[in-house]
C-alpha positions as CSV (number, residue, x, y, z in Angstrom):
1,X,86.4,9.8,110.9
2,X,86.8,6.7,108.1
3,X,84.0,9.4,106.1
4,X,86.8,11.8,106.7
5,X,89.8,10.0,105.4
6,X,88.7,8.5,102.0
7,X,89.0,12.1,100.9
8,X,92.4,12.8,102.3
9,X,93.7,10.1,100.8
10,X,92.3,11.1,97.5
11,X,93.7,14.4,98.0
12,X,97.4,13.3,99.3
13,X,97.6,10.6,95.9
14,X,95.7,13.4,93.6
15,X,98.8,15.9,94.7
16,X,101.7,15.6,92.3
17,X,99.2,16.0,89.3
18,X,97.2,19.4,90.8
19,X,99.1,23.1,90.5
20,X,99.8,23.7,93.9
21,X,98.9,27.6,93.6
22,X,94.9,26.2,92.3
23,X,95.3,24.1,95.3
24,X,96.1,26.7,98.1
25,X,93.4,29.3,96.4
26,X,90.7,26.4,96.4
27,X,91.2,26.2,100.0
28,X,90.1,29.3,101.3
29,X,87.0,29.1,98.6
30,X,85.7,25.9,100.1
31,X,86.0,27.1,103.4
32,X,84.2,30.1,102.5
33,X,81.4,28.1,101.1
34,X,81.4,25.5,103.9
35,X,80.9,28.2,106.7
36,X,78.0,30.2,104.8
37,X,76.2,26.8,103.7
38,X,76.6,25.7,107.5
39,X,75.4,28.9,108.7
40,X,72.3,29.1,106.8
41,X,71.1,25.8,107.7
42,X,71.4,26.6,111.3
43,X,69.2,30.2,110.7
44,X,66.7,28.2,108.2
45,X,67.3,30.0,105.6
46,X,65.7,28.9,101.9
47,X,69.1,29.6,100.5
48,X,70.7,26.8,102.7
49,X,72.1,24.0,100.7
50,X,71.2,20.3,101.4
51,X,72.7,18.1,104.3
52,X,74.5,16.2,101.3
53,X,75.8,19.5,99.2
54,X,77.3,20.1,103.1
55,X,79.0,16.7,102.8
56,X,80.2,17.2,99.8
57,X,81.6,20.8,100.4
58,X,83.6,19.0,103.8
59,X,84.7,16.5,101.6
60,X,86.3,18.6,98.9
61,X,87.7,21.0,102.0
62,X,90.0,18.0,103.1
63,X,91.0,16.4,99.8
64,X,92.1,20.5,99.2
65,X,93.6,19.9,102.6
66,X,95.9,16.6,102.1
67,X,96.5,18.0,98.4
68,X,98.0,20.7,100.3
69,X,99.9,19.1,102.4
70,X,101.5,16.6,100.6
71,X,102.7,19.3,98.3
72,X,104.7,21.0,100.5
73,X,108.4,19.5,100.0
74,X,111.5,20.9,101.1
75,X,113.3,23.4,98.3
76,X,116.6,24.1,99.0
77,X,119.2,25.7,97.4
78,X,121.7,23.4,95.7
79,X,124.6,22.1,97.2
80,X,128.1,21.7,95.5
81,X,128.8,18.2,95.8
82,X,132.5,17.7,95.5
83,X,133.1,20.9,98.3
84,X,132.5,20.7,101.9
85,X,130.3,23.2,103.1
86,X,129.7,24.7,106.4
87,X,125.9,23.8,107.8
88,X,124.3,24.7,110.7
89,X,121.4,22.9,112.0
90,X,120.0,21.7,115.6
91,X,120.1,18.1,116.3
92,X,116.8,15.8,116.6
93,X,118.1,13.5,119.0
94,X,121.8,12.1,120.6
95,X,124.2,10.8,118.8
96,X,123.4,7.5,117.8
97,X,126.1,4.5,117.7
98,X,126.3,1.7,115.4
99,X,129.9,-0.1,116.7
100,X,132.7,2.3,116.0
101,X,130.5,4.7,114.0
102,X,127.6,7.5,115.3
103,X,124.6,8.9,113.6
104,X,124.0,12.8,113.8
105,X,120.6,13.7,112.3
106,X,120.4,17.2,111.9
107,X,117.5,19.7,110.7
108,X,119.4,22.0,108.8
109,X,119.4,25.8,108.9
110,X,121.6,27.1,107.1
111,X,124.2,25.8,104.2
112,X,127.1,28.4,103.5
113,X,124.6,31.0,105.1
114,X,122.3,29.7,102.4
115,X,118.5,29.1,104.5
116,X,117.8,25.2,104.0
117,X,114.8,23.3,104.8
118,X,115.5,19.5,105.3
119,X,117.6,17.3,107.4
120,X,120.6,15.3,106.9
121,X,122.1,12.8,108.6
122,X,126.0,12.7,109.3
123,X,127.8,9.8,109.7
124,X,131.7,9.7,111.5
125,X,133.6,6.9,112.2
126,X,135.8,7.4,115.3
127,X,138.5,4.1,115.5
128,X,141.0,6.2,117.0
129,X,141.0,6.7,121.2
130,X,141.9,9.7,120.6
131,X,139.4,11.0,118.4
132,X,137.0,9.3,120.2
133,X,137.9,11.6,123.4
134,X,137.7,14.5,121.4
135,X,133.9,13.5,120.4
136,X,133.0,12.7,124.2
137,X,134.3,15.9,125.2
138,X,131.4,17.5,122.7
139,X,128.9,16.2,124.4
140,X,126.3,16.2,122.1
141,X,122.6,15.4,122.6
142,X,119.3,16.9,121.1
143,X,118.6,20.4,120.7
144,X,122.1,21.3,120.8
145,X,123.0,23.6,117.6
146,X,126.4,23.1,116.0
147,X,127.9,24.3,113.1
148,X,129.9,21.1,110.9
149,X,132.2,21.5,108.0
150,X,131.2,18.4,105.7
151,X,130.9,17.2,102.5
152,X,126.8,16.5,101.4
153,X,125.4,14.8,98.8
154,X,122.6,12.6,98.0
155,X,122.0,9.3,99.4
156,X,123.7,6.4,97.5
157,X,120.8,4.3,95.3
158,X,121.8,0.9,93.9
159,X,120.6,0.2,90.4
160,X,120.2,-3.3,90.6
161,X,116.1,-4.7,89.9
162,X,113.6,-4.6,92.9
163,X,117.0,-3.3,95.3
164,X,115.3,-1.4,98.2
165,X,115.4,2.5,97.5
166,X,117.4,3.8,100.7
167,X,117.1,7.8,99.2
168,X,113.1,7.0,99.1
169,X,113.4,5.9,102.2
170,X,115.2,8.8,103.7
171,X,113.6,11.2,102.2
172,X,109.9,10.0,103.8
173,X,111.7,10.9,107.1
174,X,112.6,14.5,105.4
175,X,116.6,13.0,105.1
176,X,117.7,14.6,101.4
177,X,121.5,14.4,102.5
178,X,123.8,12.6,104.1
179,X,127.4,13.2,104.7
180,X,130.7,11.7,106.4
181,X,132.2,14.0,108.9
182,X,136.2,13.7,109.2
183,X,137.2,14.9,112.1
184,X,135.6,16.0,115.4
185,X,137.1,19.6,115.3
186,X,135.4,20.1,112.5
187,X,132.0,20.3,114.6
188,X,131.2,23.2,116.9
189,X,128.8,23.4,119.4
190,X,127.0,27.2,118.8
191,X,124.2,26.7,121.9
192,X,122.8,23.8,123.7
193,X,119.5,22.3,123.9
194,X,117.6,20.5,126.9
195,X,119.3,17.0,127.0
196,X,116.5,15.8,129.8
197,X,114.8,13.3,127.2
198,X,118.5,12.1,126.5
199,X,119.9,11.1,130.4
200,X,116.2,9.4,130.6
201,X,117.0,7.4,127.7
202,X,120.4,6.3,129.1
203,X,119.2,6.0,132.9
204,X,116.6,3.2,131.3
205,X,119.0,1.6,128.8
206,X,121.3,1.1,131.7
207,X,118.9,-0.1,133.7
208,X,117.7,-2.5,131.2
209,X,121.2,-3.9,130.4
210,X,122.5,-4.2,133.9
211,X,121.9,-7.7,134.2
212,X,123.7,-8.8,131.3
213,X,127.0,-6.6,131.9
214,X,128.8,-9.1,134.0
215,X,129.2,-11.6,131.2
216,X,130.8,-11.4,127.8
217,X,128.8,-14.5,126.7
218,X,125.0,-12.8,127.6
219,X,126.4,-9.8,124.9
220,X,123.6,-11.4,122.4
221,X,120.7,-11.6,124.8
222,X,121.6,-8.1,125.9
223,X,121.3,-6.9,122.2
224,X,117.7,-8.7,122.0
225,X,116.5,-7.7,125.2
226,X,117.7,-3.5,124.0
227,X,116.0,-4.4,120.9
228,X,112.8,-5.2,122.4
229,X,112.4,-3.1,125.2
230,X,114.0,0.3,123.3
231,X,114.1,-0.4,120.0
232,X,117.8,-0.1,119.9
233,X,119.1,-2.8,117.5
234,X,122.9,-1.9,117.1
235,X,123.2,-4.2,119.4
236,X,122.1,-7.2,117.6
237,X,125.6,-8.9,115.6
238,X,124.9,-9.4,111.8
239,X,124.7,-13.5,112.1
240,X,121.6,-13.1,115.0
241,X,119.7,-10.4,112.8
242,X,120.2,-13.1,109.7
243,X,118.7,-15.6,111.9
244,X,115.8,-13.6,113.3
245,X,115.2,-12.5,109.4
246,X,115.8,-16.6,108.5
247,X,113.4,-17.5,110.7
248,X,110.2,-15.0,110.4
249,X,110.9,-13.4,113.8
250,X,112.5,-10.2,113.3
251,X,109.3,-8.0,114.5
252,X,110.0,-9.5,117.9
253,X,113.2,-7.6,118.0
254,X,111.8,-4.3,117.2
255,X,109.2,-1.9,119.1
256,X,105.9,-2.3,118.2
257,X,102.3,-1.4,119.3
258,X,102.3,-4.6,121.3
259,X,104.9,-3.6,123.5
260,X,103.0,-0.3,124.3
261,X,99.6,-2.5,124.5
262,X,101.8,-4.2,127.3
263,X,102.8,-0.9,129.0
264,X,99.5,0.7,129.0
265,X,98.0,-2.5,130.4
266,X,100.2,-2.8,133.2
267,X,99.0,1.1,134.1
268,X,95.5,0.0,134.2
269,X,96.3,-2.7,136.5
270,X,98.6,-1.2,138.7
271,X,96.4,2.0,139.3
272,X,93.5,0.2,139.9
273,X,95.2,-0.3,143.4
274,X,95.5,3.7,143.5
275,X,93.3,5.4,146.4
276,X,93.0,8.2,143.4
277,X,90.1,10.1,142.1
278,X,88.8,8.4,137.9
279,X,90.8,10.8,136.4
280,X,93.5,11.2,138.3
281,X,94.1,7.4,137.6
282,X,93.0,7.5,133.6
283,X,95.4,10.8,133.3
284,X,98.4,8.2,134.4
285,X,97.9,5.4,132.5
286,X,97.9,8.1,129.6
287,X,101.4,9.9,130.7
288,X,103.0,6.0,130.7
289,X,101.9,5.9,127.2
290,X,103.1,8.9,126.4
291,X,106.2,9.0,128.0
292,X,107.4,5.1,126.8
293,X,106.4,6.3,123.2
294,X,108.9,9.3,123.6
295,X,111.7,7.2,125.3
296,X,111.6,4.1,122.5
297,X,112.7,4.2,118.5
298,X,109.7,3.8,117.1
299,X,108.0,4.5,113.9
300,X,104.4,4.2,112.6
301,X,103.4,1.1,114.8
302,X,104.0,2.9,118.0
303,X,102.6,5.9,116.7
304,X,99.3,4.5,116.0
305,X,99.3,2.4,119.4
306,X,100.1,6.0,121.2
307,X,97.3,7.8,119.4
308,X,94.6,4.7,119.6
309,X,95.7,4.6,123.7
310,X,95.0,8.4,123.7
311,X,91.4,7.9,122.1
312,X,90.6,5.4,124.6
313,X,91.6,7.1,127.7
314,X,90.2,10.7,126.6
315,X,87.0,8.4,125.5
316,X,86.9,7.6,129.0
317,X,87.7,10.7,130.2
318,X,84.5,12.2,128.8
319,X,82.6,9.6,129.3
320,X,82.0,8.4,126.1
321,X,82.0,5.0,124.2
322,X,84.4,3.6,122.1
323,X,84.3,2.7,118.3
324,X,87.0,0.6,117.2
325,X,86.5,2.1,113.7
326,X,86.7,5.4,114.7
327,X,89.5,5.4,116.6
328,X,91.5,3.5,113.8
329,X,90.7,6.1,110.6
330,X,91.1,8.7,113.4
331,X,94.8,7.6,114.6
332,X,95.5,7.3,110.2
333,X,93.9,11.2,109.7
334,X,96.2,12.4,112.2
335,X,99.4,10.4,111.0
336,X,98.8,11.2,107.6
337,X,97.9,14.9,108.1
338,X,100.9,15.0,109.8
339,X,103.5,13.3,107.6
340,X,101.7,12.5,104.4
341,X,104.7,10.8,102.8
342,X,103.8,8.2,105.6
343,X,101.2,6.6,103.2
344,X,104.5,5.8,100.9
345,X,106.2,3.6,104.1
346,X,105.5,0.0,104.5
347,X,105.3,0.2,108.4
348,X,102.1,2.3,107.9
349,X,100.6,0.0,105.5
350,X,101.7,-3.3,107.0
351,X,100.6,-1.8,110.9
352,X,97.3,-0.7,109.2
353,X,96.8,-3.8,107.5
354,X,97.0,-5.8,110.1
355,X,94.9,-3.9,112.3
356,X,91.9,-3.8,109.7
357,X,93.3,-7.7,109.3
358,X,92.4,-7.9,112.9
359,X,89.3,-5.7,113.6
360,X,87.3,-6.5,110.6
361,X,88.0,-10.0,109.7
362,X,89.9,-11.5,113.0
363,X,87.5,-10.4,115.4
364,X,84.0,-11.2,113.3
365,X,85.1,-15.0,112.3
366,X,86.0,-15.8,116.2
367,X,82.7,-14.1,116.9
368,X,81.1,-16.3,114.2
369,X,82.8,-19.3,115.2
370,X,82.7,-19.1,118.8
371,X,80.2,-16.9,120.0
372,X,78.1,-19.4,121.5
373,X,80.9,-20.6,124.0
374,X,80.9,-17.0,125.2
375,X,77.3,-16.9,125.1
376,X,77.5,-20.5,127.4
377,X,80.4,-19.6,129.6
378,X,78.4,-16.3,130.7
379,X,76.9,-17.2,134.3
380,X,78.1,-21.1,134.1
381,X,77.0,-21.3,137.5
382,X,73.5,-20.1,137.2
383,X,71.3,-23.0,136.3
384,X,68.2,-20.6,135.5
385,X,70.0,-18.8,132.4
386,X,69.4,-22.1,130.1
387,X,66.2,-21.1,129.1
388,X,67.3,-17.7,127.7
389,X,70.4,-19.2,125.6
390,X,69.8,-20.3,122.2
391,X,69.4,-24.5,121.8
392,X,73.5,-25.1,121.4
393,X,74.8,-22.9,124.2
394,X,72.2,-24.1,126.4
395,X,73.2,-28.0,125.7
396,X,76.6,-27.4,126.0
397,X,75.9,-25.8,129.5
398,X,74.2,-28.8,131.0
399,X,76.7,-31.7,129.5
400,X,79.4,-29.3,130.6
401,X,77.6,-29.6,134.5
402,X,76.7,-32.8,134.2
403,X,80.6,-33.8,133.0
404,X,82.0,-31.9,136.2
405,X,79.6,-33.7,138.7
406,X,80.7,-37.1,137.3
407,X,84.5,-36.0,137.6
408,X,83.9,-34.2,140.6
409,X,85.2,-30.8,139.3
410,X,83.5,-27.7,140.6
411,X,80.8,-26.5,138.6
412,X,80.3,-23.0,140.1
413,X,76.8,-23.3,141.3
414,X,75.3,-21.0,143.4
């Protein structure tokens, strides 16, 4: 798979300066050529190309590929900016509070019966009980398709040196508007969506911030403890995010691949005790995954954890090994292919990075530096391995026994 990516990532950075029309009729070309050469070599024909003109067909096939997709941004029409329009849209996910204020993120449909590609994301500020009753009574949560009268425009972008670009960073998540709604009569709800995911969500929130309802004064640990477990950080007051960012320790307060390494882990201890067929247990450890990645607020760190689980369990699945590599330039083809503007986000370069950080570099130095103690601790107790270990491991083995005999520690001997 890492063969296969070096030329999507070509093709994804090579987009904005090919035509997108050469790109599109290239595609169907290589693919053309691809199947012929491949079919040739497998009748052993003369005509068949070589194993590396193959390679080199595949790897124009995907750079055509990422070019491709990378080129396809949202066009829509434009949108008068000091009118309120009427949009209709569905909504991704439930309303999402910051204090007094919600989020609505919606994937747009229509703008002034206008067809729109894109998604905006509404903002409305209800300080007034009795506009506040009027929102409940909506009840809004994802899937549901509404119809809002609201001023759009672009995201606000500061113009002061090196200020971090919040329109860049909007529009990487496919946001190109954002808007202030007035008044919650000004949204209608036209039919309702599945709001299953969304009672989950608040069953396990609740759950989670039980304990910590009883007392004003744990209001801060029940922030942190939302923040780590959900990802939900509107709970976290301005002076304890300062101090987290102060201090170096504001990834603790955030989902990450860790806390899905800790959920998957727990699966494959606690259905180890299952009186279950392989599979059976393999296929539950993967729906934990799966579901806790669907439940938290995640972005590409949990993504990559999810897909790199996957790999591993299906790897199992079919009984087949596990390359670290692989699975790693796999879980980055998938992302990528699927939101190439990800390669533009620091949370997919910084959770990359620290895995290659990790896997190539981490991983061979403590096997450099301390692959002899493994090499010793393997079969402590069995005095006959010395003569198999190199010089080093085999020393260490007999001072280590000869150490716990004068101390009178167990030394694990058969």
């Amino acid at each position: 798979m890492g063969l296969l990516l070096i030329p999507l990532l070509i093709g994804i950075l090579l987009s904005p300066y090919l035509d997108e029309r050469f790109v599109w009729a290239a595609i169907p070309a290589a693919l053309v050529t691809l199947t012929f050469s491949q079919g040739f070599a497998l009748l052993g024909s003369r005509f068949a190309p070589s194993p590396r003109g193959r390679g080199w067909t595949l790897w124009l096939l995907v750079a055509l590929i990422g070019a491709a997709d990378a080129s396809m941004l949202p066009a829509g029409p434009p949108i008068p900016e000091d009118t309120a329009v009427r949009v209709v849209g569905k909504l991704t996910k439930a309303p999402e509070w910051r204090g007094l204020g919600t989020y609505l993120d919606l994937e747009l449909q229509t703008v002034d019966r206008l067809l729109y590609r894109g998604r905006a994301r509404l903002t409305e500020f209800l300080n007034d009980s009795e506009q506040r009753e009027l929102f409940d009574k909506l009840d809004l949560g994802s899937g549901d398709r509404v119809e809002i009268v609201v001023k759009l425009h672009r995201p606000v972008v500061y113009r002061d040196p090196g200020v971090f670009d919040y329109r860049r960073h909007l529009e990487r998540q496919g946001i190109y508007w954002t808007g202030t709604i007035r008044n919650p009569r000004l949204i209608t709800v036209l039919e309702r969506g599945w709001h299953g995911r969304d009672r989950i969500q608040k069953w396990i929130q609740a759950k989670v911030e039980a304990p910590f309802d009883a007392s004003t004064d744990n209001q801060t640990i029940k922030g942190l403890v939302s923040g780590m477990v959900l990802g939900h950080k509107y709970g976290l007051t301005a002076k304890v995010e300062r101090q987290f960012q102060a201090g170096g320790l504001y990834h603790l307060v955030v989902v990450s691949g860790f806390n899905l390494a800790v959920v998957a882990g727990a699966a494959f201890w606690v259905v180890r005790w299952i009186p279950w067929k392989r599979r059976t247990r393999l296929l539950i450890v993967l729906s934990c995954a799966l579901a806790y990645a669907a439940i938290v607020e995640g972005q590409a760190p949990v993504y990559r954890a999810t897909l790199m689980v996957s790999f591993l369990v299906l790897g199992r699945l079919l009984d087949r090994g596990y390359s670290r590599a692989n699975t790693i330039a796999g879980t980055a083809f998938i992302i990528l292919l699927a939101d190439p503007k990800a390669l533009e986000d620091s949370s997919f370069q910084m959770t990359f990075a620290a895995v290659f950080a990790v896997v190539w570099m981490g991983m061979p130095a403590s096997e450099w530096a301390f692959g002899w103690l493994r090499e010793g601790l393997k079969d402590f107790g069995d005095s006959s391995k010395e003569s198999e270990l190199s010089v080093r491991a085999s020393d260490w083995r007999v001072s280590r026994r000869i150490w716990c005999e004068r101390y009178g520690l167990p030394t694990w001997n058969r």
